[in-house]
SERO-4910 file (N, C-alpha, C, O; in steps of 0.05 Angstrom, whole numbers):
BEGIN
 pado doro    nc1    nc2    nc3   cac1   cac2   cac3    cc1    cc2    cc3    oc1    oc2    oc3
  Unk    A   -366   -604    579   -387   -588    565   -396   -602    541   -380   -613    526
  Unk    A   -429   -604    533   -435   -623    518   -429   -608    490   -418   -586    491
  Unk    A   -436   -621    463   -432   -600    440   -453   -569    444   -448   -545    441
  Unk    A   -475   -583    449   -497   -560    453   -487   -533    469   -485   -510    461
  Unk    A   -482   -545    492   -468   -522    504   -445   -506    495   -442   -483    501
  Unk    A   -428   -522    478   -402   -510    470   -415   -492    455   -412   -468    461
  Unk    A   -434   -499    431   -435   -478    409   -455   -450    420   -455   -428    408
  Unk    A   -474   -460    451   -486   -437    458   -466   -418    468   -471   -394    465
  Unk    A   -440   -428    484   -419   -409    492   -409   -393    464   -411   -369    465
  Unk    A   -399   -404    440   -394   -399    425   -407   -370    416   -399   -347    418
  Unk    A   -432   -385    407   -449   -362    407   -453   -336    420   -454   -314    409
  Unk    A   -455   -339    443   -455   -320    466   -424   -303    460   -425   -280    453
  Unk    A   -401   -314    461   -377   -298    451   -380   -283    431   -377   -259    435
  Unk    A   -386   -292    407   -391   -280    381   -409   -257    383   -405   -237    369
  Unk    A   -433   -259    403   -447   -231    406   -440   -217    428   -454   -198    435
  Unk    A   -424   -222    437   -402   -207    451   -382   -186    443   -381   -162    447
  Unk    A   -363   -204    428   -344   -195    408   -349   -174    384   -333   -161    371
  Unk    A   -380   -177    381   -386   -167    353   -398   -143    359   -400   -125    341
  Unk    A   -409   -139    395   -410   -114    401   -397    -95    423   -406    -81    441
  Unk    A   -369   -101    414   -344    -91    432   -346    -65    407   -358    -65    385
  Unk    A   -328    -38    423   -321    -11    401   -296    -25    379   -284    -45    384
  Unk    A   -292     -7    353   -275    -19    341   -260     10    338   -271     31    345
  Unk    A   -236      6    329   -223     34    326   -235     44    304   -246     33    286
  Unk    A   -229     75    311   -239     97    287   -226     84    267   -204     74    269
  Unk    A   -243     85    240   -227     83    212   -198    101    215   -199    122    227
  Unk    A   -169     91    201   -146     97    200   -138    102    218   -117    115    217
  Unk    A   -149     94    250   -134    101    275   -109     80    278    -89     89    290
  Unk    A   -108     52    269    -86     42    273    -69     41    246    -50     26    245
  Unk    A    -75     55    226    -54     64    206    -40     82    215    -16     82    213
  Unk    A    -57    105    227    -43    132    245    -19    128    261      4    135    257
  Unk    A    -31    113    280     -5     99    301     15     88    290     39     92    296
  Unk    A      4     70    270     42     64    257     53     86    250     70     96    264
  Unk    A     43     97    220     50    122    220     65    139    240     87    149    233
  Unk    A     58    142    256     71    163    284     91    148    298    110    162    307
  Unk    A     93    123    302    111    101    315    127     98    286    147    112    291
  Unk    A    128     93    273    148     85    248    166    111    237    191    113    236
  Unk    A    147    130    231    156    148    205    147    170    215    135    181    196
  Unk    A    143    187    238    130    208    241    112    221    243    103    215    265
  Unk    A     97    237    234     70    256    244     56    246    228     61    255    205
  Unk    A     42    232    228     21    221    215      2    243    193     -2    239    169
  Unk    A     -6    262    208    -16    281    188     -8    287    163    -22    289    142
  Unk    A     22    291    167     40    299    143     30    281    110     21    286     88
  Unk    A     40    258    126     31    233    120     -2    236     97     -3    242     73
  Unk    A    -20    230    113    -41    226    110    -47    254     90    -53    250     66
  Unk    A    -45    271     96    -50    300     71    -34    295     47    -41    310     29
  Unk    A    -18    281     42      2    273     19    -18    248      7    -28    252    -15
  Unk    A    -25    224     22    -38    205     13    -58    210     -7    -59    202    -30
  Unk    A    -80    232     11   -104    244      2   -103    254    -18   -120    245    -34
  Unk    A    -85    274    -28    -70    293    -43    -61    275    -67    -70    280    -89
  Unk    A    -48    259    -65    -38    232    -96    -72    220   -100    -81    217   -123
  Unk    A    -82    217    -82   -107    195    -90   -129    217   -103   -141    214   -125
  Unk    A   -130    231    -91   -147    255   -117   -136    261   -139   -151    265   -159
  Unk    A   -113    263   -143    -89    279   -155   -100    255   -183   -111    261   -204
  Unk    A    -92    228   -172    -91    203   -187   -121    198   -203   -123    189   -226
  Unk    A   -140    204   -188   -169    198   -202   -169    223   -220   -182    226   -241
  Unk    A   -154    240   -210   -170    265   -235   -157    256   -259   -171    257   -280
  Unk    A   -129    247   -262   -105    243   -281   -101    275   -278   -109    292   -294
  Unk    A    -90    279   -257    -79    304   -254    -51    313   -255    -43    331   -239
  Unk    A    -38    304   -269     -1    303   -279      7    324   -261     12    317   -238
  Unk    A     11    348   -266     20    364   -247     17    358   -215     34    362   -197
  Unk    A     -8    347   -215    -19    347   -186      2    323   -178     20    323   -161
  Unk    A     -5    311   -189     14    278   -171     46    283   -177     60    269   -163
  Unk    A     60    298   -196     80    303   -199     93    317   -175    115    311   -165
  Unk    A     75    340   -165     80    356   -143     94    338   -119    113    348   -107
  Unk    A     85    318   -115     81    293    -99    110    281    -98    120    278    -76
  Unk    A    122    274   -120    141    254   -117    168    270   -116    172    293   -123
  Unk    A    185    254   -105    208    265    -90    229    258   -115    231    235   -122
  Unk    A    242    278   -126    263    272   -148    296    271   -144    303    281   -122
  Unk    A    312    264   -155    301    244   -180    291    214   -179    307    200   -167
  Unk    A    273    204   -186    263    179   -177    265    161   -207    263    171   -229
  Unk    A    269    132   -199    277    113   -217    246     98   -227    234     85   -210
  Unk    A    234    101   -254    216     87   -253    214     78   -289    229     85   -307
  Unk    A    190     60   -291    195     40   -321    183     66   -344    163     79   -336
  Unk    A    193     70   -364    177     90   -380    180     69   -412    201     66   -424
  Unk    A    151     55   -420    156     35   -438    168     10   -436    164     -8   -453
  Unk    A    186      7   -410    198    -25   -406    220    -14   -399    236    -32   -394
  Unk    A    230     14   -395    262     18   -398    264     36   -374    253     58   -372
  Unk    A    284     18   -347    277     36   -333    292     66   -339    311     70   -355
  Unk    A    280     84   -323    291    113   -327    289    129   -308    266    131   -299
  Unk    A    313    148   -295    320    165   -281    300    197   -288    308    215   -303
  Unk    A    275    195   -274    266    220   -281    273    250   -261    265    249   -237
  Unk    A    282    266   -268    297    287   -250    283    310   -250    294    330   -241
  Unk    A    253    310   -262    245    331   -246    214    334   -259    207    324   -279
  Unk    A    200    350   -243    168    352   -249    156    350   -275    139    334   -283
  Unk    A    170    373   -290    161    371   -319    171    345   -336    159    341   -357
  Unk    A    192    327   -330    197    307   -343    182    286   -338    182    268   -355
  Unk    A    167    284   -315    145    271   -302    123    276   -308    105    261   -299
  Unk    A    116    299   -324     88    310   -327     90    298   -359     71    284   -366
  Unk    A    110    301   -377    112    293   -399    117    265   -402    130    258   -423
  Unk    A    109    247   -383    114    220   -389     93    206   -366     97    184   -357
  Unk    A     77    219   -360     53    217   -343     37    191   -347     31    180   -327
  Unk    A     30    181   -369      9    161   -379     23    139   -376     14    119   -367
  Unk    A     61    144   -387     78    119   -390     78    110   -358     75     86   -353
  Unk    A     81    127   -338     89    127   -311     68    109   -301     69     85   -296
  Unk    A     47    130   -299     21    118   -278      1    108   -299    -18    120   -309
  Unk    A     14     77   -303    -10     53   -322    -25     45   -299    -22     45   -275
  Unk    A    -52     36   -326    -82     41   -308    -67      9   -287    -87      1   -275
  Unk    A    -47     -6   -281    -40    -25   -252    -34     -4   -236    -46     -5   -214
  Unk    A    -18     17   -238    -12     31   -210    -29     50   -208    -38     54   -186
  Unk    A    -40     68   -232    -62     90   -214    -95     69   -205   -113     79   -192
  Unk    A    -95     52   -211   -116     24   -195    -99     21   -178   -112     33   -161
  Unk    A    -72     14   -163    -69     13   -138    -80     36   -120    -93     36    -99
  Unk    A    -70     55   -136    -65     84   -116    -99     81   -108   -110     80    -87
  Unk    A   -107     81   -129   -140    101   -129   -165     75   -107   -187     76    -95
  Unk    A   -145     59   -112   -176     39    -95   -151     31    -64   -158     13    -48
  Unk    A   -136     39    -61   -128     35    -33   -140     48    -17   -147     72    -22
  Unk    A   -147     36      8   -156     42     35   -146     53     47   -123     45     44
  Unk    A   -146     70     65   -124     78     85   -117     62    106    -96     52    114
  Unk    A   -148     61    117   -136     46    139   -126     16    140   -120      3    160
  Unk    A   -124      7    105   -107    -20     91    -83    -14     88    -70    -31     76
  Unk    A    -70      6     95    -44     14     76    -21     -4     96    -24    -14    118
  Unk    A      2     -4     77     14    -33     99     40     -8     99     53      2     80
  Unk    A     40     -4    131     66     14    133     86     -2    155     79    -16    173
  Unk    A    117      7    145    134    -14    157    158     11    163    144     30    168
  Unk    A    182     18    164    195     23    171    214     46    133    226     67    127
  Unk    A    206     29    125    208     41     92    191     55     81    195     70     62
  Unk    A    167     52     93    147     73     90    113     60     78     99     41     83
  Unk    A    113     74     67     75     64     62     70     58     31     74     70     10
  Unk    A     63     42     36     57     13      6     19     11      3      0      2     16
  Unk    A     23     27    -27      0     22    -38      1     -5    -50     23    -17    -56
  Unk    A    -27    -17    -54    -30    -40    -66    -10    -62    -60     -6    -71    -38
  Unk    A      4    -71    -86     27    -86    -77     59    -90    -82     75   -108    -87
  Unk    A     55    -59    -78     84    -43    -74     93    -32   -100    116    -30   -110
  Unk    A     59    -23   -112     65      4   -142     74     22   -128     98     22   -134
  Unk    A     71     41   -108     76     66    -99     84     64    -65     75     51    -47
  Unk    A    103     81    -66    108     80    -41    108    111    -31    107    130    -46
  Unk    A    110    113     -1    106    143      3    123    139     21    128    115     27
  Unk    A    139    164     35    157    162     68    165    189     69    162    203     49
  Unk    A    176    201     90    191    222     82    223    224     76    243    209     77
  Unk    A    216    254     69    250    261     53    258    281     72    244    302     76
  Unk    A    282    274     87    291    301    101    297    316     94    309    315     72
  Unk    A    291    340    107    304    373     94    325    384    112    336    405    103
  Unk    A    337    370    147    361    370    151    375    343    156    368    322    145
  Unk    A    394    346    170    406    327    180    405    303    199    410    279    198
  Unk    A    395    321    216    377    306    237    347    297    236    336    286    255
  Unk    A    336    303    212    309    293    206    285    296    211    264    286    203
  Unk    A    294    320    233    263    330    250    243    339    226    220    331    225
  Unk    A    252    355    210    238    364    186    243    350    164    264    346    152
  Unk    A    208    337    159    214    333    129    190    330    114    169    335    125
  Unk    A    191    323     91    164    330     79    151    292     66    168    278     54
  Unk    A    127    284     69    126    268     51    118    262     26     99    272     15
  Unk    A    128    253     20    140    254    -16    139    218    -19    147    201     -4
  Unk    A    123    215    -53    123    191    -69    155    188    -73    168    205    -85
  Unk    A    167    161    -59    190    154    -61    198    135    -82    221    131    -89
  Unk    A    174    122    -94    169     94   -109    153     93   -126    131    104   -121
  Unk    A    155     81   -151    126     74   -170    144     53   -186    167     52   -194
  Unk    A    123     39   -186    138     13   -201    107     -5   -206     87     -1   -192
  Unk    A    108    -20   -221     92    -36   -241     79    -60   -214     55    -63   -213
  Unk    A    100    -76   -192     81    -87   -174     95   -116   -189    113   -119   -206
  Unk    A     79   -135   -176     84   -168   -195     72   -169   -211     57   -151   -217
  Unk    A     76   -188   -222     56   -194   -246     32   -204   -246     19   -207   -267
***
């Protein structure tokens, strides 16, 4: 095949390829989701829920969110926070403008989910669920993680 030809095949692929269907936005976040960690919905209404929560600076709102007691930096020092109102009162120290900029400009259908659960940005916040028995069938998802990310 001469070059000419190669790059007209070429071509011809590329307008091929370019008008194949693509999946629905967040359809293959979904599937992990449901293959990894469970009902995807659960999921996805929690996401939604922090990412509004996060643009409003809605303390209560994103507090509701995280699963306690959770370990995170308040000033440089990490700290064991054990429950909503201690999280609402240390809100600004918590979510600095690096992690509510992860939360708030993540994509969904970008979110990188693995077996530990779902990673905003680059691994400020994490989400997964928390069981409510033993066996795990029930559980709720809940912010598992917040942390500052690399440098």
């Amino acid at each position: 095949m001469t070059f000419r030809l190669r790059r007209l095949h070429l071509a011809a692929l590329f307008v091929v390829a370019s008008s194949l269907p693509t999946f629905a936005a967040g359809q293959t976040t979904n599937q992990q989701i449901d293959q990894l960690l469970g009902d995807h919905t659960k999921y996805e209404a929690v996401i939604t829920k922090l990412q509004k929560a996060v643009a409003a600076h809605d303390a209560p709102g994103v507090a509701a969110l995280v699963s306690y007691p959770i370990r995170v930096k308040i000033k440089g020092k990490n700290t064991l926070v054990k429950s909503p109102k201690t999280f609402v009162k240390n809100y600004d120290a918590i979510m600095t403008p690096k992690i509510t900029d992860a939360v708030t400009k993540q994509d969904y259908e970008k979110l990188f989910v693995n077996a530990t659960g779902i990673m905003f940005g680059d691994g400020q916040v994490w989400v997964n669920g928390v069981c409510k028995d033993k066996a795990c069938k029930n559980f709720d998802a809940k912010v598992i993680t917040i942390q500052g990310g690399p440098k």
